[in-house]
VEXDRENZA-298787 format. One line per 2 residues: number of its first residue (from 1); for each residue x, y, z of N, C-alpha, C. Coordinates in Angstrom, 2 decimals. Example, Ala and Ser with C-alpha at 12.3 -4.5 7.8 and 13.67 -1.06 7.14 Angstrom:
BEGIN
1 = 13.19:-5.69:7.80:12.30:-4.50:7.80:13.20:-3.30:7.80 ~ 12.85:-2.25:7.08:13.67:-1.06:7.14:12.90:0.03:7.87
This chain:
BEGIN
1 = -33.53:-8.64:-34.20:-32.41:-9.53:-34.06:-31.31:-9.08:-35.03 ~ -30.10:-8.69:-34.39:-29.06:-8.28:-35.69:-28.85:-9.78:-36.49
3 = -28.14:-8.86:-37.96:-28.06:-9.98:-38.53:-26.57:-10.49:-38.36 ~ -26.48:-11.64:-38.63:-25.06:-12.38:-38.56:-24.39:-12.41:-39.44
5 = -22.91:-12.02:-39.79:-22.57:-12.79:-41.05:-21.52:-13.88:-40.75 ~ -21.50:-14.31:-41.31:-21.05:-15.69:-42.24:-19.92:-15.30:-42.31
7 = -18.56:-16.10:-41.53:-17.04:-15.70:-41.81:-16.88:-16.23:-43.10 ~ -15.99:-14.95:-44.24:-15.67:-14.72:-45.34:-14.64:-16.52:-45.50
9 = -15.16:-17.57:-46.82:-14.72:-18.49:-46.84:-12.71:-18.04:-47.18 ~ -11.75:-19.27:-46.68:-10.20:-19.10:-47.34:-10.16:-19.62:-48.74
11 = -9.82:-18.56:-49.62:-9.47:-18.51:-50.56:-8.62:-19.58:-51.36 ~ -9.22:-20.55:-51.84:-8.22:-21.46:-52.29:-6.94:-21.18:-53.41
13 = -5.81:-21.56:-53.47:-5.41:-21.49:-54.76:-4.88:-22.95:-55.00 ~ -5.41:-23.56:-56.23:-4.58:-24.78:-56.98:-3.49:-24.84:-57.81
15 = -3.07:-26.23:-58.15:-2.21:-26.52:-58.57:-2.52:-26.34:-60.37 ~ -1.51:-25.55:-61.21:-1.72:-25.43:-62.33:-2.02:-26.86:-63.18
17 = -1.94:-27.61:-63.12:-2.22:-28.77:-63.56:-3.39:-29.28:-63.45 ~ -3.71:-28.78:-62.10:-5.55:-29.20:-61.52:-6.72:-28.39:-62.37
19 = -5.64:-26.97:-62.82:-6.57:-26.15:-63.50:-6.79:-26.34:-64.98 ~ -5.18:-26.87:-65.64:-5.29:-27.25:-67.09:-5.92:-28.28:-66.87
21 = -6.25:-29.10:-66.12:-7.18:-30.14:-66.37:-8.81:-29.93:-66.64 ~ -8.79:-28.80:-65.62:-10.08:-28.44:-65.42:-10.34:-27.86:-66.65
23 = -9.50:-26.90:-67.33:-9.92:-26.54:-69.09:-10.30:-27.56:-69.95 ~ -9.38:-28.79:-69.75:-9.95:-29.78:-70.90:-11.32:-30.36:-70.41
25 = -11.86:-30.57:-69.13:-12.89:-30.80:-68.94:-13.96:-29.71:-68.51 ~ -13.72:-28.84:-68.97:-15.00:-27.85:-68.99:-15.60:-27.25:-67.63
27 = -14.50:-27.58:-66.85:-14.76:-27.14:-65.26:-14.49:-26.13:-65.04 ~ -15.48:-25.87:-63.80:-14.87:-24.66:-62.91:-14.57:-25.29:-61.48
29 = -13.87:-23.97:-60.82:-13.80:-24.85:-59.54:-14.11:-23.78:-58.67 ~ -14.16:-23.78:-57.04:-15.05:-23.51:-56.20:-13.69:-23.18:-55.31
31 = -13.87:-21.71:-54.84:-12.23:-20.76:-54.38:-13.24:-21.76:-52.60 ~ -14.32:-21.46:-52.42:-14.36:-22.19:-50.65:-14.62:-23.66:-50.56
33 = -14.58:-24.42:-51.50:-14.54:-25.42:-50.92:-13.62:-26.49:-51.93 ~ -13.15:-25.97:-53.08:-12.31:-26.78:-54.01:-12.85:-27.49:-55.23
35 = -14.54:-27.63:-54.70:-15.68:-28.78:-55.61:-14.87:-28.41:-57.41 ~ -14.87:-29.45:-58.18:-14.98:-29.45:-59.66:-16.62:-29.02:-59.94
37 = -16.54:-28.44:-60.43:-18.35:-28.12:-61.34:-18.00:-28.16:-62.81 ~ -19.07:-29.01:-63.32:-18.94:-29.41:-64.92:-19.60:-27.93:-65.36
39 = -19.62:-28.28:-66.64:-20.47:-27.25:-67.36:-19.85:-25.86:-67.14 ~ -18.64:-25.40:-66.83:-18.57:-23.94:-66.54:-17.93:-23.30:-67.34
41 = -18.65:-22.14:-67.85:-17.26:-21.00:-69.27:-16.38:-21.16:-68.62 ~ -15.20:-20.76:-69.77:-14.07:-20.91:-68.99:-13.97:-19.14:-68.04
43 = -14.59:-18.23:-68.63:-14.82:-17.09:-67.48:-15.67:-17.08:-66.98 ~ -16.00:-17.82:-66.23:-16.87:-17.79:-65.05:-16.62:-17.42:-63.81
45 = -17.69:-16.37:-63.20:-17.03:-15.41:-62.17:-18.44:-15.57:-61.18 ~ -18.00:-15.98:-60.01:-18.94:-16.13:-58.98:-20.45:-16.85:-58.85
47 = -20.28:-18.22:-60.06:-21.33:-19.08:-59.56:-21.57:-20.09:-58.48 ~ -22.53:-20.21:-58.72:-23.26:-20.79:-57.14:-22.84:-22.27:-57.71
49 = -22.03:-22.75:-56.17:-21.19:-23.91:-56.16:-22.35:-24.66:-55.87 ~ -22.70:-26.08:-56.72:-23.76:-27.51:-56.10:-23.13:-28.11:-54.72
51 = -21.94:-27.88:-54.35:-21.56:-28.80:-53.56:-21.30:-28.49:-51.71 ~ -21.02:-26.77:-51.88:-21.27:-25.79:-50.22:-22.16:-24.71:-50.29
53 = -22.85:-24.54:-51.87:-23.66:-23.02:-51.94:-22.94:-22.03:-51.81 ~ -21.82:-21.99:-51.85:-21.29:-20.70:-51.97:-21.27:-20.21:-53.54
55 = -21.37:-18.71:-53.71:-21.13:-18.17:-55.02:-19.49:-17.77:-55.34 ~ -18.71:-19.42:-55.38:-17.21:-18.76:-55.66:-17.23:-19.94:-56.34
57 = -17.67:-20.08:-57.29:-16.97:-20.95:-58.65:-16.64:-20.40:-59.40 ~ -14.99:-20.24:-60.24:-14.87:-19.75:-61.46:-14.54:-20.39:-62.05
59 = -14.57:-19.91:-63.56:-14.24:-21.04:-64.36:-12.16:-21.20:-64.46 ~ -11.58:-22.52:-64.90:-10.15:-22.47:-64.69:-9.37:-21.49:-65.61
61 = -9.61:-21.11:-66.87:-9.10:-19.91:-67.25:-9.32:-18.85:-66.32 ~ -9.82:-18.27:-65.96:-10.52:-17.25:-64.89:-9.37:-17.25:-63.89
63 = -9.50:-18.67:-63.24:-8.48:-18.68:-62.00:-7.25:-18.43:-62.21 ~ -6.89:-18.69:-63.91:-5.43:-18.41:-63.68:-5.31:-17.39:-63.95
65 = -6.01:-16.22:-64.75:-6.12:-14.94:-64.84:-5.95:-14.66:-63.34 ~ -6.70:-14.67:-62.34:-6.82:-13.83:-61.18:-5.74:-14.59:-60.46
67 = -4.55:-15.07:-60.80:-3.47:-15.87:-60.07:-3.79:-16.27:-58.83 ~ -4.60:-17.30:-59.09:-5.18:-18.58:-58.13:-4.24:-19.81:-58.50
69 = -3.30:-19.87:-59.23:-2.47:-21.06:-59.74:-1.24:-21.23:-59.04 ~ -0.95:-22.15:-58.20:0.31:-22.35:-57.95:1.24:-23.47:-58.08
């Protein structure tokens, strides 16, 4: 049986404010589905989101490095 893949999730980008928020609270956030995740360095690069399983949580310093901020 070939295997299938999984269409590549859209790339979110947020609002800089959503992200300085997310610094003071220790979040990361999730590029396919948006989720807040507590607990995340602020460089955090491709953890596994609690909320769709995808591995695209970074942490909000991170995002604004990789100009995810708008």
């Amino acid at each position: 049986m070939p295997d299938v893949k999984k269409p590549a999730p859209k790339l979110r980008k947020f609002t800089l404010e959503k992200l300085l928020a997310a610094t003071d609270d220790e979040s990361g956030l999730c590029l396919a589905c948006g989720h807040a995740q507590h607990g995340c360095e602020p460089d955090a690069r491709g953890y596994l989101c609690e909320s769709c399983g995808e591995e695209q949580v970074y942490g909000a310093e991170e995002l604004i490095v990789m100009g995810r901020a708008i």
